[in-house]
DRENTORKOL-3810 file (N, C-alpha, C; in nm, 4 decimals):
REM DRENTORKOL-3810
@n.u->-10.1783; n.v->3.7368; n.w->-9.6626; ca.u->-10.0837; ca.v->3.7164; ca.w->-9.5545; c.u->-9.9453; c.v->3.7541; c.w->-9.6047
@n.u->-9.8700; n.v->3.8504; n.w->-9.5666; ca.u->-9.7542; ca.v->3.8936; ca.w->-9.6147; c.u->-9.6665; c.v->3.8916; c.w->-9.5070
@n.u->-9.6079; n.v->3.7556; n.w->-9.3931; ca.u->-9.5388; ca.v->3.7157; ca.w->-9.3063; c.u->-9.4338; c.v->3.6372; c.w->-9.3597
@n.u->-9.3558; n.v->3.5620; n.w->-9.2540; ca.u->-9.2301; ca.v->3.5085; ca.w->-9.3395; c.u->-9.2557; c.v->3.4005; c.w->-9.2731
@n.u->-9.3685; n.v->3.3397; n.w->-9.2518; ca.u->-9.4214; ca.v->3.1451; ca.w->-9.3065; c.u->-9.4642; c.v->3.2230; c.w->-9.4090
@n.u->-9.5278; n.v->3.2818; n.w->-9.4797; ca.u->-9.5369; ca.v->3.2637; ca.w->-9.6464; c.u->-9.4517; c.v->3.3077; c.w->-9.7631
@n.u->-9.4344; n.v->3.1789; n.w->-9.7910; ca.u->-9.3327; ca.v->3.1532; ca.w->-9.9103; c.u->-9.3323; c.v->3.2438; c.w->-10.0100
@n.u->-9.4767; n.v->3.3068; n.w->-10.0328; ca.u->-9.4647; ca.v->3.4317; ca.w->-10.1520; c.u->-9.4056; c.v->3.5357; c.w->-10.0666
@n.u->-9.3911; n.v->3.5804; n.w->-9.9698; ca.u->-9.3366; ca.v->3.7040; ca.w->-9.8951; c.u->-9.2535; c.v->3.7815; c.w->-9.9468
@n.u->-9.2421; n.v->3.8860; n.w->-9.9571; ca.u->-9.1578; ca.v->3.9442; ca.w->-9.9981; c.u->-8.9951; c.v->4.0123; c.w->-9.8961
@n.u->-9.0122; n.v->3.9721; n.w->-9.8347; ca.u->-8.9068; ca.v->4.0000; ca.w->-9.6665; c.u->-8.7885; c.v->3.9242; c.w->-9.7601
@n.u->-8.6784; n.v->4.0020; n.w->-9.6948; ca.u->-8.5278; ca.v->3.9929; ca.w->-9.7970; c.u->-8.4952; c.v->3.8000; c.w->-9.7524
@n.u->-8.5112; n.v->3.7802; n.w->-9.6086; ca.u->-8.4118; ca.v->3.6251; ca.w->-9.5503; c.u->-8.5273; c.v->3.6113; c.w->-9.4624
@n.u->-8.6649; n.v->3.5496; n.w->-9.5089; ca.u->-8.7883; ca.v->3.5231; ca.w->-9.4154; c.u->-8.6913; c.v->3.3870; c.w->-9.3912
@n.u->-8.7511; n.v->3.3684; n.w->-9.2348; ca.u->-8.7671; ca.v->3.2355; ca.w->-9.1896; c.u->-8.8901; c.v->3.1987; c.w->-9.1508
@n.u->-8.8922; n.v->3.0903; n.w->-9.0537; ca.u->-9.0267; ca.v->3.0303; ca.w->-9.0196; c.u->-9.0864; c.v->3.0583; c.w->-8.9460
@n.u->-9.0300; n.v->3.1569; n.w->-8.8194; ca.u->-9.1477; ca.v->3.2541; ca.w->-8.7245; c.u->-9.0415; c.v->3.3755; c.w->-8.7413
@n.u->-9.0759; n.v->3.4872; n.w->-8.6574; ca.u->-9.0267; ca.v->3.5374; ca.w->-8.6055; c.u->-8.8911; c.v->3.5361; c.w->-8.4835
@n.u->-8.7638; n.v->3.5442; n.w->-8.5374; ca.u->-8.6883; ca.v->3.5405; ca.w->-8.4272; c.u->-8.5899; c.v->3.3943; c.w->-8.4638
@n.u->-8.6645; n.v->3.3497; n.w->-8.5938; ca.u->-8.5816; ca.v->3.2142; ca.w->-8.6029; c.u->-8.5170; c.v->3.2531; c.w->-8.7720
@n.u->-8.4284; n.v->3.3029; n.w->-8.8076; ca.u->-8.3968; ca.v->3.2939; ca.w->-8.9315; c.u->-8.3703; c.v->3.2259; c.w->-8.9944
@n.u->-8.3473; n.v->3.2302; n.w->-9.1391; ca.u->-8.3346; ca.v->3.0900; ca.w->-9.2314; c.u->-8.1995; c.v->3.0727; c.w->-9.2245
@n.u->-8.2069; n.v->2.9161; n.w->-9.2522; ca.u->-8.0798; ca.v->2.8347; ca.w->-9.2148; c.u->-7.9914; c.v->2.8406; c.w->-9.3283
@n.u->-7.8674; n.v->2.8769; n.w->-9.3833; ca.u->-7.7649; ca.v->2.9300; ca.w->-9.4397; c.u->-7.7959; c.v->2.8163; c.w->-9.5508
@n.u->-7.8272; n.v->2.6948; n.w->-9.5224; ca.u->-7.8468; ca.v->2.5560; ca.w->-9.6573; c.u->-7.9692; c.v->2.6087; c.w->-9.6885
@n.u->-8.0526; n.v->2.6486; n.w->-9.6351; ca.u->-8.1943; ca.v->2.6575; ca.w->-9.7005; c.u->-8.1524; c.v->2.8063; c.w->-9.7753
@n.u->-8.0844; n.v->2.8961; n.w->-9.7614; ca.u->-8.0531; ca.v->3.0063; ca.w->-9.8274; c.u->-7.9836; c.v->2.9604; c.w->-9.9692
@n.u->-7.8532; n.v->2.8634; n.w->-9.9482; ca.u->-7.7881; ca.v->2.8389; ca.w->-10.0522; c.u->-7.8343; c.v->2.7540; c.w->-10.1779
@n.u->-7.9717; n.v->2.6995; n.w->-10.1100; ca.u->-8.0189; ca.v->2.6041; ca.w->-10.2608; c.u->-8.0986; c.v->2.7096; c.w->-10.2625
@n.u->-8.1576; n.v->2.8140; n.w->-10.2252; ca.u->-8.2864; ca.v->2.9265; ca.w->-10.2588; c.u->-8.1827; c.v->2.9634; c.w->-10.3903
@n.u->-8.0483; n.v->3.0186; n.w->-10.3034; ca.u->-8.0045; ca.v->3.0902; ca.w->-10.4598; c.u->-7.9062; c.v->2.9896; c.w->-10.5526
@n.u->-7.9221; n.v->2.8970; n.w->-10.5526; ca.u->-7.8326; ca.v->2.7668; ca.w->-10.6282; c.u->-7.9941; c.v->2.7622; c.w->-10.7284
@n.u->-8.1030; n.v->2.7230; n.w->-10.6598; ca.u->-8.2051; ca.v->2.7239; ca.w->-10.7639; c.u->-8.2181; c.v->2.8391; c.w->-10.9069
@n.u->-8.2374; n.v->3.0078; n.w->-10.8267; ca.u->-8.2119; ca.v->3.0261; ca.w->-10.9656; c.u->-8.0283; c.v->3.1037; c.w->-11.0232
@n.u->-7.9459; n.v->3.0009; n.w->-11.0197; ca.u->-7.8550; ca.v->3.0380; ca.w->-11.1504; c.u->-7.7926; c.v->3.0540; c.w->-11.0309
@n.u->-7.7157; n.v->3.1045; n.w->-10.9339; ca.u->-7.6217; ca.v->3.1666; ca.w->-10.8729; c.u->-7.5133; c.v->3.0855; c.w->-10.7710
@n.u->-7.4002; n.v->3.0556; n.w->-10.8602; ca.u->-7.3678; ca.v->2.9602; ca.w->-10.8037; c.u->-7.2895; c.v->3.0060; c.w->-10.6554
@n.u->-7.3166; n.v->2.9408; n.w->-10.5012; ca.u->-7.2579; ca.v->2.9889; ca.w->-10.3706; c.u->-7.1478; c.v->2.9770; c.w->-10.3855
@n.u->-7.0693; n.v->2.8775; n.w->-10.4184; ca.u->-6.9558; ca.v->2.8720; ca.w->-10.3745; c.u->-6.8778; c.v->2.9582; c.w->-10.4609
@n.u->-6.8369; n.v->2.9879; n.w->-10.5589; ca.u->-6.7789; ca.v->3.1014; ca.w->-10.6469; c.u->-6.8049; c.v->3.2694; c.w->-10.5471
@n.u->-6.9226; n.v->3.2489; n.w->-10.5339; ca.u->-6.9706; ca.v->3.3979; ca.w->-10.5064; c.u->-6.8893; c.v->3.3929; c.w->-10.3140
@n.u->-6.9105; n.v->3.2982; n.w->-10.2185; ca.u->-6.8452; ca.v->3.3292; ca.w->-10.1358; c.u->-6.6980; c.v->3.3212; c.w->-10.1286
@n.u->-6.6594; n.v->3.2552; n.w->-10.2240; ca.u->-6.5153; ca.v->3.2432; ca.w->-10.2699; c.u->-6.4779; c.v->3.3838; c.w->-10.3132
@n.u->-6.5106; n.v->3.4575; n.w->-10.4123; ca.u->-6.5285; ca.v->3.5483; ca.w->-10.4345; c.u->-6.5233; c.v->3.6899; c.w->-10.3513
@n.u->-6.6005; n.v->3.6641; n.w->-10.2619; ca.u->-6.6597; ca.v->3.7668; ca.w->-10.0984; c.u->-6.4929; c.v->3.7471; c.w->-10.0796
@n.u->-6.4799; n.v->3.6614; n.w->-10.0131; ca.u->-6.4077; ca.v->3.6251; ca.w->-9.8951; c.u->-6.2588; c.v->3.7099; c.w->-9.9464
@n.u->-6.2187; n.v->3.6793; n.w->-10.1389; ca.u->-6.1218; ca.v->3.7361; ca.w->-10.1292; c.u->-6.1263; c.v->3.8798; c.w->-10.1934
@n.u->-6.2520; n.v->3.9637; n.w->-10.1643; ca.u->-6.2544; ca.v->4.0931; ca.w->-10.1665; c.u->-6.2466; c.v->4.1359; c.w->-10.0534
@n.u->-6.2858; n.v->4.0782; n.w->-9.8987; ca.u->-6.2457; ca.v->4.0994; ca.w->-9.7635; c.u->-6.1328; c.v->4.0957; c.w->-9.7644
@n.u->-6.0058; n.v->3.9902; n.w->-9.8030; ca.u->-5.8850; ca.v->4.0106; ca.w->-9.7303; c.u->-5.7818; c.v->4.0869; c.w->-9.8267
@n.u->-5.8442; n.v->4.1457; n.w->-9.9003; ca.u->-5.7965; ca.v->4.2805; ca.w->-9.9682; c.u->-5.7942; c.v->4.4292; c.w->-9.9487
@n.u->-5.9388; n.v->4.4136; n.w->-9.8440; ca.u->-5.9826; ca.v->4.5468; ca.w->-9.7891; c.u->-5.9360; c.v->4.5628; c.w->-9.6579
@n.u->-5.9132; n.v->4.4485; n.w->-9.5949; ca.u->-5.9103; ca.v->4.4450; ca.w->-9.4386; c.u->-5.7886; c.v->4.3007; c.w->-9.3821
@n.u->-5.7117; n.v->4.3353; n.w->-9.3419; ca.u->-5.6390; ca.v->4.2443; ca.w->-9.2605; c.u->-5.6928; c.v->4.1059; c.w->-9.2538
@n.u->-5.6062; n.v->4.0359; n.w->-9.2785; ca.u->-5.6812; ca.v->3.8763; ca.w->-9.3118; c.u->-5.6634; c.v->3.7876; c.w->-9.1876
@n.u->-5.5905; n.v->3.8650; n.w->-9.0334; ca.u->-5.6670; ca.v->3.8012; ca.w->-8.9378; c.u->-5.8072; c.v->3.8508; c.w->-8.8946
@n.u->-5.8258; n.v->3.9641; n.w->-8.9425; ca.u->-5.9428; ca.v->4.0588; ca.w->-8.8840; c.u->-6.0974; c.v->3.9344; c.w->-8.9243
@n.u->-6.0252; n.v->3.9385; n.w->-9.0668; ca.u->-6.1142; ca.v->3.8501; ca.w->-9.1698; c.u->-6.1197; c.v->3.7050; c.w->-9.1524
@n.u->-6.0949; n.v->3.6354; n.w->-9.0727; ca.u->-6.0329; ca.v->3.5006; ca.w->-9.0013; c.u->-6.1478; c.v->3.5186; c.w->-8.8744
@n.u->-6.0894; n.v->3.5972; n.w->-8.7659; ca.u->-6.2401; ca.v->3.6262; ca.w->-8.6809; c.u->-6.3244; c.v->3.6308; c.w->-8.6933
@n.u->-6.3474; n.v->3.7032; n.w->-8.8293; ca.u->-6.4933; ca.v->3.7713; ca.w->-8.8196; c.u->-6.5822; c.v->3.6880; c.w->-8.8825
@n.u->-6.5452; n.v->3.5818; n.w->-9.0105; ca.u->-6.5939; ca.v->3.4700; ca.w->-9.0551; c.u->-6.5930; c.v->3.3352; c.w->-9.0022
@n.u->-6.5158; n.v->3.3008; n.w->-8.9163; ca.u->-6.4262; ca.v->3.1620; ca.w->-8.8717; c.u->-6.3727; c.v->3.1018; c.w->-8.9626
@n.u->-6.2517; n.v->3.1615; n.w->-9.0313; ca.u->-6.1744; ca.v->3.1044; ca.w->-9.0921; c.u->-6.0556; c.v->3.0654; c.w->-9.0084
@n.u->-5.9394; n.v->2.9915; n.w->-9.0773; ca.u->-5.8209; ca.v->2.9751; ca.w->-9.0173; c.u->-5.7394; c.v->3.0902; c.w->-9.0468
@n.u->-5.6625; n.v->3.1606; n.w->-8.9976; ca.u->-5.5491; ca.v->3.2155; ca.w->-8.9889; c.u->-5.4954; c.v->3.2111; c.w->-9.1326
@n.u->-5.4374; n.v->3.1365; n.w->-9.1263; ca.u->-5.3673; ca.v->3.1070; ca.w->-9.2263; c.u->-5.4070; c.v->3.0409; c.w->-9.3825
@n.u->-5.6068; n.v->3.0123; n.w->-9.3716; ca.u->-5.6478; ca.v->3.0087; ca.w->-9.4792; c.u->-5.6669; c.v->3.1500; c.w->-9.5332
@n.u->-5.6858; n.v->3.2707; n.w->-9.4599; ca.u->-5.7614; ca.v->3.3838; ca.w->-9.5072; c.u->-5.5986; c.v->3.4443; c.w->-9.5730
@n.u->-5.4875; n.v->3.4101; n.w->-9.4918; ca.u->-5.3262; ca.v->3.4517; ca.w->-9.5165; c.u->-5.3677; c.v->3.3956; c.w->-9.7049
@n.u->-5.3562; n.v->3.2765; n.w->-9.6837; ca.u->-5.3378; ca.v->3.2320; ca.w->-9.8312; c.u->-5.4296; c.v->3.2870; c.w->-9.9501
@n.u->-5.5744; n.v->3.2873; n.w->-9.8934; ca.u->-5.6464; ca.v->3.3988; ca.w->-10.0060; c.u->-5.5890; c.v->3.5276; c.w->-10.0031
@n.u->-5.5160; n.v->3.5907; n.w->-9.8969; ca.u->-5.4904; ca.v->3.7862; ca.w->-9.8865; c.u->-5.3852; c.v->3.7088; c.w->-9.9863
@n.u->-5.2962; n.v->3.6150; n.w->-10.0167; ca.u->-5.1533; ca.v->3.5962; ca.w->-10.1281; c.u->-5.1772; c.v->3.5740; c.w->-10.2619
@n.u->-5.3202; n.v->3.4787; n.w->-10.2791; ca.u->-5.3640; ca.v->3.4316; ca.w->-10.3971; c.u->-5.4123; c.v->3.5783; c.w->-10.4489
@n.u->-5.5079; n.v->3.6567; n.w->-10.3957; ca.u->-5.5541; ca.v->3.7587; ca.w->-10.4089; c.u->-5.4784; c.v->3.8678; c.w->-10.4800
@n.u->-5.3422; n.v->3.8822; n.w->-10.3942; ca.u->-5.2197; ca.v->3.9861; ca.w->-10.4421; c.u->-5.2492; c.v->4.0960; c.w->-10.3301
@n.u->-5.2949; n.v->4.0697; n.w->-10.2157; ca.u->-5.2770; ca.v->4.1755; ca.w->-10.1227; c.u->-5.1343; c.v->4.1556; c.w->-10.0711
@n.u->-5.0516; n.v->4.2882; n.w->-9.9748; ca.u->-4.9729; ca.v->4.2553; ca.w->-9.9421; c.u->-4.9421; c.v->4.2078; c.w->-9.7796
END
């Protein structure tokens, strides 16, 4: 059985049927289990986005605040 109810599957973000994807916590302990810590790595993401792209653009498109994505584009050194 090579579907995404089975846990050996090889599918990149199986969920539990079809049409229902996996839930962002069940993703983050998948990769917290081996070695990769989330929060660094989306910390990380977030301030390679507001380097590349306007940090209200980057505020929309994630649901950040305004003015949190402002403060990573400053911490960052964008201008």
């Amino acid at each position: 059985m090579d579907t995404a109810t089975n846990h050996a599957s090889r599918w990149l973000f199986p969920g539990r049927r079809a049409g229902q994807p996996m839930h962002p916590d069940a993703l983050a302990a998948l990769i917290n289990d081996i070695g990769i810590p989330t929060t660094a790595g989306r910390t990380a993401a977030i301030r390679q986005h507001v380097l590349e792209m306007p940090a209200p653009v980057v505020a929309e498109a994630l649901g950040y605040h305004r003015v949190t994505t402002a403060k990573l584009a400053s911490e960052a050194g964008s201008n």
